[in-house]
KOLLUMPA-192215 format. One record per atom (N, C-alpha, C, O): x, y, z. Coordinates in steps of 0.05 Angstrom, whole numbers, padded with zeros to 5 digits, always signed. Atoms other than C-alpha are relative to their C-alpha. Layout:
% KOLLUMPA-192215
XYZ...
This chain:
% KOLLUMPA-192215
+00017-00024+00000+00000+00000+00000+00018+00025+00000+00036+00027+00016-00020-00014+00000+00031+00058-00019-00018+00028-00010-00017+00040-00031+00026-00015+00002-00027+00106-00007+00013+00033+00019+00019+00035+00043-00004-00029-00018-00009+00185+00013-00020+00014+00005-00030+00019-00017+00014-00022-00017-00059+00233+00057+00005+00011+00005+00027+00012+00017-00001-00030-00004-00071+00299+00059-00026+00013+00002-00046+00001-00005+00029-00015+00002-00126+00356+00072+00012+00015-00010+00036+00017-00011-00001-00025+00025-00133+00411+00027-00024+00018+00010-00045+00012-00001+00028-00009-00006-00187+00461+00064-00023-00018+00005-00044-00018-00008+00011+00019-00015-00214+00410+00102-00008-00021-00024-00032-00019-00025+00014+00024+00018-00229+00352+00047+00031-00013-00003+00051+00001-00005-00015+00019+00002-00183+00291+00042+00011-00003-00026-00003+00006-00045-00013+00000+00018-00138+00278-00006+00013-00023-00010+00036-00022-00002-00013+00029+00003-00115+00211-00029+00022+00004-00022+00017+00018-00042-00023+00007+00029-00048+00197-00077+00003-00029+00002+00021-00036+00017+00002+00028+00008-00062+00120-00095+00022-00007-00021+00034-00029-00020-00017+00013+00022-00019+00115-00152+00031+00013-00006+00034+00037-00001-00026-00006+00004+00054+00125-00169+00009-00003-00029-00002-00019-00044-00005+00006+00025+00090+00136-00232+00026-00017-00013+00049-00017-00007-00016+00024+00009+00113+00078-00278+00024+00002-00012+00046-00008-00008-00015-00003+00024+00137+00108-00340+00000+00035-00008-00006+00052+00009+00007-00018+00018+00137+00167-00387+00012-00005-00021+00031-00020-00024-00004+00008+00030+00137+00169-00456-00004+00030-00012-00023+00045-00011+00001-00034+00018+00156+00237-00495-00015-00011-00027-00020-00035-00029+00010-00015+00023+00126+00255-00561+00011+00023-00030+00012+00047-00034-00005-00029+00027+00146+00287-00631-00026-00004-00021-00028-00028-00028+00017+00010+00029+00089+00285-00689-00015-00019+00015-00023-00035-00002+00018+00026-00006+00048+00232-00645+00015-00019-00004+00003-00041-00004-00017+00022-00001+00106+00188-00651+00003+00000+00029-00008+00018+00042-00009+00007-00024+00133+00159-00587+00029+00004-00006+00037-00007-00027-00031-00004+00005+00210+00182-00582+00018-00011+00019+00040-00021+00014-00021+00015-00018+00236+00158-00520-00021-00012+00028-00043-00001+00034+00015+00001-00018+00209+00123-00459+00017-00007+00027+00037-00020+00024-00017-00010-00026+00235+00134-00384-00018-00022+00023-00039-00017+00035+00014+00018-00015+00219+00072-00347+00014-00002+00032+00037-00009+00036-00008+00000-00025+00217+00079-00264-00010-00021+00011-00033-00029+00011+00004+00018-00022+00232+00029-00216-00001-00001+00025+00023+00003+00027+00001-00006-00017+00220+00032-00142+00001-00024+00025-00008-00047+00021+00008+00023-00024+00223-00009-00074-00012+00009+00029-00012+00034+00032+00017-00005-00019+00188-00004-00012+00018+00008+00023+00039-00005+00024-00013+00009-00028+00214+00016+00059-00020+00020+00014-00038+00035+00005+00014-00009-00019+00194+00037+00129-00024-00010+00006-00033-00029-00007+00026+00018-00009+00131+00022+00166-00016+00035+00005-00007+00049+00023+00009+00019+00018+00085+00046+00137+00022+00007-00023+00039+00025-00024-00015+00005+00022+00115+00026+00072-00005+00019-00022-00029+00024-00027+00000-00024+00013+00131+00082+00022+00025-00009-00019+00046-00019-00013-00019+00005+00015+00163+00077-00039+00022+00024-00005+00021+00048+00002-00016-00014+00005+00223+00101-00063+00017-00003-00023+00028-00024-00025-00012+00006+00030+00258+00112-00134+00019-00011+00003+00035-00001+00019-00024+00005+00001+00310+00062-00149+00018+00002-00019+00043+00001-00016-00005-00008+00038+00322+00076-00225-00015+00009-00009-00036+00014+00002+00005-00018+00023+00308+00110-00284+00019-00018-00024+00042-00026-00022-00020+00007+00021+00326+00081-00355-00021+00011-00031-00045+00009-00037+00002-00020+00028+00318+00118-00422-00002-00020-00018+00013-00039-00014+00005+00015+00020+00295+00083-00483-00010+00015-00028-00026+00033-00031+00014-00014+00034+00285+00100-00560-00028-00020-00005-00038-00039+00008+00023+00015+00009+00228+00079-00598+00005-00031-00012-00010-00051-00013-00008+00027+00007+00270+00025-00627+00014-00016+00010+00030-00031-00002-00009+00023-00023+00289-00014-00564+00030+00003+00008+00041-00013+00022-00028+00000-00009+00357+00012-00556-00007+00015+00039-00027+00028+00044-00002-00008-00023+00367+00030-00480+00020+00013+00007+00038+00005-00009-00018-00012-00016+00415+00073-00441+00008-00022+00027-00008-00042+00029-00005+00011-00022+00448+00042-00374-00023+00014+00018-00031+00036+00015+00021-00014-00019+00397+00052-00319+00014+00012+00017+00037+00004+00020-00012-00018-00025+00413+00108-00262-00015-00010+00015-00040-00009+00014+00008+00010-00031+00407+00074-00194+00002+00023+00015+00017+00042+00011-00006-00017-00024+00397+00109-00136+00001-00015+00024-00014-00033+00031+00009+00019-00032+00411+00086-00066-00002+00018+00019+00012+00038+00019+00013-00028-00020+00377+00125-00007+00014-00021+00023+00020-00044+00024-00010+00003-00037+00402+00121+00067-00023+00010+00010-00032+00033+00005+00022+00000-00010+00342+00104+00106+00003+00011+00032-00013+00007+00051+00011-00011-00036+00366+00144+00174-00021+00020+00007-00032+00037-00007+00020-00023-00010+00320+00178+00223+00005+00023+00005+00025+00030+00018-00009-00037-00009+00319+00253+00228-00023+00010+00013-00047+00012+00006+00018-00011-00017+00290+00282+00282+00008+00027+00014+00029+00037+00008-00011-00019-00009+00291+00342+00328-00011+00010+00023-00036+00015+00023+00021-00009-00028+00274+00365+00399+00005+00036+00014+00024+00052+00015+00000-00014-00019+00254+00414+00439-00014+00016+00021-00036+00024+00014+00006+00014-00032+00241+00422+00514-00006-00025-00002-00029-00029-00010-00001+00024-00001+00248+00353+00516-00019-00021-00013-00021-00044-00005+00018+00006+00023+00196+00338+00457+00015-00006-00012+00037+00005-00012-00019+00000+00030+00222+00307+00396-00025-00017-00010-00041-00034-00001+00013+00011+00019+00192+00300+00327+00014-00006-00024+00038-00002-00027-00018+00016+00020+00208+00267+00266-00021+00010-00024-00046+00013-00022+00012-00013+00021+00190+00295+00198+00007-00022-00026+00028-00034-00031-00001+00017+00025+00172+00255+00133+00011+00023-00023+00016+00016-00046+00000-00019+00018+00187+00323+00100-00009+00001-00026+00007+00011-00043+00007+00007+00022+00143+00307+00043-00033+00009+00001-00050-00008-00006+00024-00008+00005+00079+00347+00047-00017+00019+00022-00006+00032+00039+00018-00005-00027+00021+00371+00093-00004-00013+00023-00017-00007+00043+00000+00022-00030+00028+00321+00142+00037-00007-00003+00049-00026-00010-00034-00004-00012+00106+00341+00159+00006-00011+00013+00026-00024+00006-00006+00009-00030+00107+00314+00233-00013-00026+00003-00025-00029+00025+00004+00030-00008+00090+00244+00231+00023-00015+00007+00046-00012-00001-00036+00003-00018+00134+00204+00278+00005-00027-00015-00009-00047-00012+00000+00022+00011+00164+00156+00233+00026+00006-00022+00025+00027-00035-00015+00000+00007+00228+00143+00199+00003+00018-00031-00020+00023-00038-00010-00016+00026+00255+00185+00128+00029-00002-00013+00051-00004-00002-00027+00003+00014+00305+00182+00080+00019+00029+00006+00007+00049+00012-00013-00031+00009+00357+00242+00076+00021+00007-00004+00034+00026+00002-00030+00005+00022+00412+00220+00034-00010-00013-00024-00028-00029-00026+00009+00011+00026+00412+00208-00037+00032-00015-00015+00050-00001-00007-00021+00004+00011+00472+00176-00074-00002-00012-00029-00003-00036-00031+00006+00008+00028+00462+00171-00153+00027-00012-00015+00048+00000-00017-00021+00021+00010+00505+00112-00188-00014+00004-00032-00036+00013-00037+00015+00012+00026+00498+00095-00267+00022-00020-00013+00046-00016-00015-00003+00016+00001+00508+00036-00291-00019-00033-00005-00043-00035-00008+00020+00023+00015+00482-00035-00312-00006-00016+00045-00020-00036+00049
């Protein structure tokens, strides 16, 4: 489940779906297509990009760009309060682990 919540002026907000692919465009042709891969972490479980790979229309590919994230907690207190930020929206302060390193590789 990889379902995000939010309010917007009091009404709920669901993001159900994540993106797969994209596919550019010249003339209604298809020119290239940008296929994303992802894996799960944390509780709850939230995805996270692990590649990107570039493609022509005629099946040639690029090497995919990996990414590898560092899943530490970042948090922060004070008077003896501490919170933990997903830093990813309207609901900031949920106490619950975040990425906040990125390290981009490319390669097969």
């Amino acid at each position: 489940n990889d379902t995000h919540t939010s309010y917007l002026a009091g009404s709920k907000l669901q993001q159900t779906k994540r993106l797969n692919n994209i596919i550019t465009y010249a003339n209604d042709n298809s020119i290239r297509t940008y296929d994303l891969e992802y894996q799960y972490y944390g509780i709850p479980k939230k995805s996270q990009l692990t590649s990107i790979q570039e493609c022509t229309n005629n099946g040639r590919c690029l090497p995919k760009t990996k990414f590898s994230w560092n899943n530490e907690e970042v948090s922060f207190g004070v008077n003896g309060k501490q919170w933990q930020s997903d830093l990813g929206g309207s609901d900031d302060w949920k106490n619950r682990p975040i990425s906040n390193s990125i390290r981009i590789t490319t390669g097969g």
